[in-house]
C-alpha positions as CSV (number, residue, x, y, z in Angstrom):
1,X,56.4,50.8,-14.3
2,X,55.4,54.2,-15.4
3,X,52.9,56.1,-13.3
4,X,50.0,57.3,-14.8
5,X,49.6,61.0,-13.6
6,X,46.9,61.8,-11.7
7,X,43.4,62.5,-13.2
8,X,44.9,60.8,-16.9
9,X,42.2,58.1,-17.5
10,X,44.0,55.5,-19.6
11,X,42.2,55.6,-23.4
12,X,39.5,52.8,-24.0
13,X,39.9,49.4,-25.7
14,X,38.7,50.0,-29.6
15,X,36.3,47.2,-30.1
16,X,35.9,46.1,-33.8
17,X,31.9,46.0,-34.2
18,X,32.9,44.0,-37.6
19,X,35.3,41.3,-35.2
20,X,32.1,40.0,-32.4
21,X,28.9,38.9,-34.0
22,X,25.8,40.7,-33.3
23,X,23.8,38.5,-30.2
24,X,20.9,37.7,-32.3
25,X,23.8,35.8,-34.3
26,X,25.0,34.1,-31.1
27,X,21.8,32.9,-29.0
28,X,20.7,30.6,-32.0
29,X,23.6,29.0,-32.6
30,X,24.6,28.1,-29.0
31,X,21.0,26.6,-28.5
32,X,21.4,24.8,-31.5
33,X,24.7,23.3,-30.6
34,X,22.6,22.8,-26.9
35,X,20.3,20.9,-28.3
36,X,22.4,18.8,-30.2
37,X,24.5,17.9,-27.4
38,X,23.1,15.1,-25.5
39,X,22.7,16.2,-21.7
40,X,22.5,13.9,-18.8
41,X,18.8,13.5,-17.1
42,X,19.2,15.7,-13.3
43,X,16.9,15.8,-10.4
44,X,15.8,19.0,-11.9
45,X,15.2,17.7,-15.5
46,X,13.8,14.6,-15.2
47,X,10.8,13.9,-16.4
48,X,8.5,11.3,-14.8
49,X,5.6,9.4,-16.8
50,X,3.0,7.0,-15.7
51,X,3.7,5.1,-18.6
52,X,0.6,2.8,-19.3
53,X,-1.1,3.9,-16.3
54,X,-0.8,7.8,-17.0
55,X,-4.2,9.5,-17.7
56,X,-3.7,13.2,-20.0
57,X,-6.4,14.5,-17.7
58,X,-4.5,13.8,-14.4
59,X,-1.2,15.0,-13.6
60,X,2.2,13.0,-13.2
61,X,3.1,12.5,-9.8
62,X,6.7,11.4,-8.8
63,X,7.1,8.3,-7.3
64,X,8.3,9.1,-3.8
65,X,5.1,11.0,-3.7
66,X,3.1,8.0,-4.5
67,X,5.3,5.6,-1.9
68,X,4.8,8.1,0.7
69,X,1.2,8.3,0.7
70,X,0.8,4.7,0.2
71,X,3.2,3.5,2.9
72,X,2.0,6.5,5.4
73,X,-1.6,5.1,4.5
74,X,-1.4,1.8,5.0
75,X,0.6,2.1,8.4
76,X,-1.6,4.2,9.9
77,X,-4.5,1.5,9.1
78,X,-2.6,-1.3,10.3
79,X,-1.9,0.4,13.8
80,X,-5.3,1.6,13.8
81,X,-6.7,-1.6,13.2
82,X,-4.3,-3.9,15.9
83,X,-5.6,-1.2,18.5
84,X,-9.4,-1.8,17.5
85,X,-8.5,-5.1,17.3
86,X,-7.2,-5.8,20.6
87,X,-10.7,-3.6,22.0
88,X,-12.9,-6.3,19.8
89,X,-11.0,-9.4,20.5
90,X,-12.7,-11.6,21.8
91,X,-16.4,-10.1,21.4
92,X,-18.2,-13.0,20.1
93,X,-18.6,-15.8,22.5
94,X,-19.1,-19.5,21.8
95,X,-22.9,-20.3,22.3
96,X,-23.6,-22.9,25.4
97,X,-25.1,-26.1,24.5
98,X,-26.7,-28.2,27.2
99,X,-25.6,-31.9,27.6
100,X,-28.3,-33.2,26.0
101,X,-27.9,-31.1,23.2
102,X,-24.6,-31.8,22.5
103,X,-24.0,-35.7,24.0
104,X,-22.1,-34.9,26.9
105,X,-22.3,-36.3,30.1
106,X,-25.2,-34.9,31.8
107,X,-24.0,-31.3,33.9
108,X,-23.6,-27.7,32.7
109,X,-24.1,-26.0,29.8
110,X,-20.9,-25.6,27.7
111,X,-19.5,-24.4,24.6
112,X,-18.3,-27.3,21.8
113,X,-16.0,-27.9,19.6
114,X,-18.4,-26.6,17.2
115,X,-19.5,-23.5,18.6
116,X,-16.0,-22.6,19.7
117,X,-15.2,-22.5,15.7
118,X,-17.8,-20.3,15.1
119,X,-16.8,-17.7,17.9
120,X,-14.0,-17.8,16.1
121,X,-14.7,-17.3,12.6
122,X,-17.4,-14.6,13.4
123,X,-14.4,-13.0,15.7
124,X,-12.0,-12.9,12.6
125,X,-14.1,-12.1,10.1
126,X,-14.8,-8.6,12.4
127,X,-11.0,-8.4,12.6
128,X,-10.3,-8.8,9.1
129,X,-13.7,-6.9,7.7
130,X,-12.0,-3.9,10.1
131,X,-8.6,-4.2,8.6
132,X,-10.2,-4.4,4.8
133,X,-12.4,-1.5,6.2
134,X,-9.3,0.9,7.4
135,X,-7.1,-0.2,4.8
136,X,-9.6,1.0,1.8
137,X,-10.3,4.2,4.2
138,X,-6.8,5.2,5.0
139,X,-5.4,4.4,1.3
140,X,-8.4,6.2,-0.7
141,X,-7.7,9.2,1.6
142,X,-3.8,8.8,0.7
143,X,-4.7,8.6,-2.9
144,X,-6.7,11.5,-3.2
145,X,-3.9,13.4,-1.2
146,X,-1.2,12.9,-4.1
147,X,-3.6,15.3,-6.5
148,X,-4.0,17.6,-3.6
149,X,-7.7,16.8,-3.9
150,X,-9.6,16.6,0.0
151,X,-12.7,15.7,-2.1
152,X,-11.4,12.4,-3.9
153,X,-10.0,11.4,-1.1
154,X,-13.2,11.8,1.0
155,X,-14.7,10.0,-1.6
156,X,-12.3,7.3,-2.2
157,X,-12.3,6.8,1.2
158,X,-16.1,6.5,2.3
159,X,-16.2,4.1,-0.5
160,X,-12.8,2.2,0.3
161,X,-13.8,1.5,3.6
162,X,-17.6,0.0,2.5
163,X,-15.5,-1.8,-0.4
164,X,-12.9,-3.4,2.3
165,X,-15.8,-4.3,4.9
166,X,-17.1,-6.3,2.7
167,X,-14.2,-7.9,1.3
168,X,-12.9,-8.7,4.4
169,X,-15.2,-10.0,6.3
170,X,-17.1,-12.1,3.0
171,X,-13.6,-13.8,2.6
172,X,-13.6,-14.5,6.0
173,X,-17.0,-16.0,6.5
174,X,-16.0,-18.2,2.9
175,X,-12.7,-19.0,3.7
176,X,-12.4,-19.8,7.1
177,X,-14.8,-21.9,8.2
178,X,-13.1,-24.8,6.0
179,X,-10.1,-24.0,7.2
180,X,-10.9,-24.1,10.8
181,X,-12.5,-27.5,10.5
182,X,-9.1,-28.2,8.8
183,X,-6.9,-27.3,11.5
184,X,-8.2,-30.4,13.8
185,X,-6.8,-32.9,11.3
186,X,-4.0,-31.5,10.2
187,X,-1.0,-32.8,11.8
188,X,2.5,-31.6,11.4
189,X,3.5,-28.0,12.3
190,X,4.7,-27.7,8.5
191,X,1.7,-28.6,7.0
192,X,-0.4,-26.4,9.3
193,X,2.2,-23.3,8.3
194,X,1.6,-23.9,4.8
195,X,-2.1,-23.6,4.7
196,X,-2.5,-20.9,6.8
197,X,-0.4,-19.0,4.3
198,X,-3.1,-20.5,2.2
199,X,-6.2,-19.1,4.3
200,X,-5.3,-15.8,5.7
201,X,-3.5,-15.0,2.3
202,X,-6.5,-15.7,0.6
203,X,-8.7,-13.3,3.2
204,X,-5.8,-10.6,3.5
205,X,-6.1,-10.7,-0.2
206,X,-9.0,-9.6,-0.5
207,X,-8.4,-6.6,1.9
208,X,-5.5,-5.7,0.6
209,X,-7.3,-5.6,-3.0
210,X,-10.2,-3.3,-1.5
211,X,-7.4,-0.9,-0.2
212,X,-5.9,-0.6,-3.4
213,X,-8.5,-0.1,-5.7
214,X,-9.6,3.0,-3.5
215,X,-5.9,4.3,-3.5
216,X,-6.0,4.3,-7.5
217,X,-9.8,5.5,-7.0
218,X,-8.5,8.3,-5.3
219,X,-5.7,9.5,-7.0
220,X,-8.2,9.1,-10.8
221,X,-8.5,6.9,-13.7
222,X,-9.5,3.2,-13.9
223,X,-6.2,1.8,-14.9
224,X,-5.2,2.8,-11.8
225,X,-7.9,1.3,-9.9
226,X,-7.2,-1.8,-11.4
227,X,-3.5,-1.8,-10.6
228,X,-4.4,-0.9,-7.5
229,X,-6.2,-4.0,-6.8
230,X,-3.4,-6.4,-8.2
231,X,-0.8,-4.6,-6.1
232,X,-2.9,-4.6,-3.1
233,X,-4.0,-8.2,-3.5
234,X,-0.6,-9.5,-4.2
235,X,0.9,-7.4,-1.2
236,X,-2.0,-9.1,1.3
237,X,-0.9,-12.9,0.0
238,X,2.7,-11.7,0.6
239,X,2.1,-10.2,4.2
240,X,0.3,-13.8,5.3
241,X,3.4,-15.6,4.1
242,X,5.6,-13.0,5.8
243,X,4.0,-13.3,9.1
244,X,3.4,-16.9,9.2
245,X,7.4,-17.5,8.2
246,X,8.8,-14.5,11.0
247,X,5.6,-15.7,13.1
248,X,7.2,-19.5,13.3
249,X,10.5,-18.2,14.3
250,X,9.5,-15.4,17.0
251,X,6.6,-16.7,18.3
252,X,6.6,-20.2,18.4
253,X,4.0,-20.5,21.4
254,X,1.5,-18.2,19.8
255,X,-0.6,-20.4,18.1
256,X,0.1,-17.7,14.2
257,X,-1.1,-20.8,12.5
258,X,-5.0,-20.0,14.4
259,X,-7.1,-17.7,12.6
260,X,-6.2,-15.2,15.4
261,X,-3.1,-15.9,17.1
262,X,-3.2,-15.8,20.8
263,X,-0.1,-12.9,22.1
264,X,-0.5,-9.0,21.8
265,X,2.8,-8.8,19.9
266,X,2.5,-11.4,17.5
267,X,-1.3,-9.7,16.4
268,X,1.1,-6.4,16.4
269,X,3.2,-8.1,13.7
270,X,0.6,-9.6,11.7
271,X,-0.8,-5.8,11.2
272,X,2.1,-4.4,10.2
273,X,3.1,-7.1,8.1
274,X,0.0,-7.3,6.2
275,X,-0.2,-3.0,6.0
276,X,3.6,-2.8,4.8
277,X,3.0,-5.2,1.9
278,X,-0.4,-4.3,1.2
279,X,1.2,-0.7,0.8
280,X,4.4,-1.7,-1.0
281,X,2.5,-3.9,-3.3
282,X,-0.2,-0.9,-4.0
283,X,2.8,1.6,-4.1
284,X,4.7,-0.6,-6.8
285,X,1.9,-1.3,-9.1
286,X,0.5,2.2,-9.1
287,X,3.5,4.1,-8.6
288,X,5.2,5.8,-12.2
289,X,7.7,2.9,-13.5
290,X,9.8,4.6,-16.5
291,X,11.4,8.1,-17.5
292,X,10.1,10.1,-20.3
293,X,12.9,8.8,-22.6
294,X,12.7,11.7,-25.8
295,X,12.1,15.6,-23.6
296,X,10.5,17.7,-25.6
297,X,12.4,20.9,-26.1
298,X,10.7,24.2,-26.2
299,X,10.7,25.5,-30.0
């Protein structure tokens, strides 16, 4: 190889200026051919809709976003309200009748039958008005937290918690009393699982419902109230049935088929059951459920 003596610089390449296109000839056609090749949806192109739920004036939150808040919501209401719950168990107590009163032999005054239903209707219903009451708190809060909004979520949840008060404990105070009556006639085990499902769905329901029409309160728009509710209402029927199936298996002396079931743990699991689906179901309904299927491309 032949040196190149020292300070030669080797002559430049002769470029053709007819041979290369000038760039303003070249950026149109590549983004043309760009845009007519399809390209595969990424994490960073994706495009998430609301579909029928999406409002124009609110934006479109990603779905982890929505789980998150829903499922961190929930939780933190259903652990709040087993730790209130243990506090208020047993607070109120069956009235004493006297033995004339109530047909005994004569001798002391003592609660009846009766009386020991109605402690524990009155007992649920503040249970289940407190769940209703933290779930629509905790879960309007989270809703309002997705658009990054402290003030809908203050709102959502003042009114959430009033909203699930009431729903919980009304359902309680309609649908228990029957049931509770019911539970001295019924029989078998199977019977009394079944219609427990039955009752505490119906009332957990009805929480559940409260918490999610203050999530979709909170994060804007009435269709999302409204979904909220289904997915709320349907996760609280889902959560009874949950708990009274795992209750039958893993706490068999517990009494899950009461109105309140008699061990710490198995009121620990009831909770949580009921917050998880409660959330899941809000989280599913509300949550964006399709991919914006035509991007627009900027001109």
């Amino acid at each position: 190889m032949a040196e190149t003596p020292e300070g030669d610089i080797p002559p430049a390449t002769r470029i053709d200026p007819e041979a290369t296109p000038p760039a303003e000839v070249v950026a149109p056609a590549a983004e043309a051919a760009a845009r007519a090749e399809p390209v595969p949806p990424t994490a960073v192109d994706l495009r998430v809709k609301l579909g029928p739920l999406q409002d124009p004036d609110i934006g479109r939150p990603r779905a982890a976003q929505v789980w998150t808040w829903a499922l961190a919501g929930g939780g933190t209401a259903g652990f709040v309200a087993w730790i209130a719950g243990e506090y208020l168990l047993d607070w109120f107590a069956p009235e004493l009748r006297s033995a004339a009163a109530s047909g005994r032999m004569p001798g002391p005054d003592a609660p009846t039958p009766v009386t020991i239903r109605a402690a524990a209707v009155r007992n649920a219903a503040l249970a289940f008005g407190l769940l209703g009451a933290l779930l629509g708190g905790f879960l309007g809060f989270a809703g309002g937290m997705i658009r990054f909004s402290a003030r809908a979520g203050a709102v959502a949840s003042l009114a959430g918690a009033v909203l699930g008060l009431l729903a919980g404990a009304a359902a309680s105070l309609v649908v228990l009393p029957a049931y509770s009556r019911l539970l001295t006639r019924l029989d078998g085990a199977d019977s009394e699982i079944l219609w427990a499902m039955a009752a505490l769905g119906a009332v957990w329901a009805a929480a559940g419902a409260a918490g999610g029409a203050s999530f979709g309160l909170g994060m804007g728009g009435r269709r999302r109230v409204v979904a909220g509710l289904l997915g709320g209402a349907l996760g609280g029927l889902l959560g009874a049935v949950a708990f009274e199936m795992v209750g039958a298996i893993a706490f068999p002396l517990a009494a899950t088929t009461q109105l309140i079931s008699e061990t710490r743990e198995s009121r620990l699991v009831a909770r949580a059951l009921v917050s998880l689906f409660v959330s899941a179901g809000v989280a599913a309904f509300v949550a964006p459920t399709r991919f914006d299927d035509h991007p627009e491309h900027p001109a």
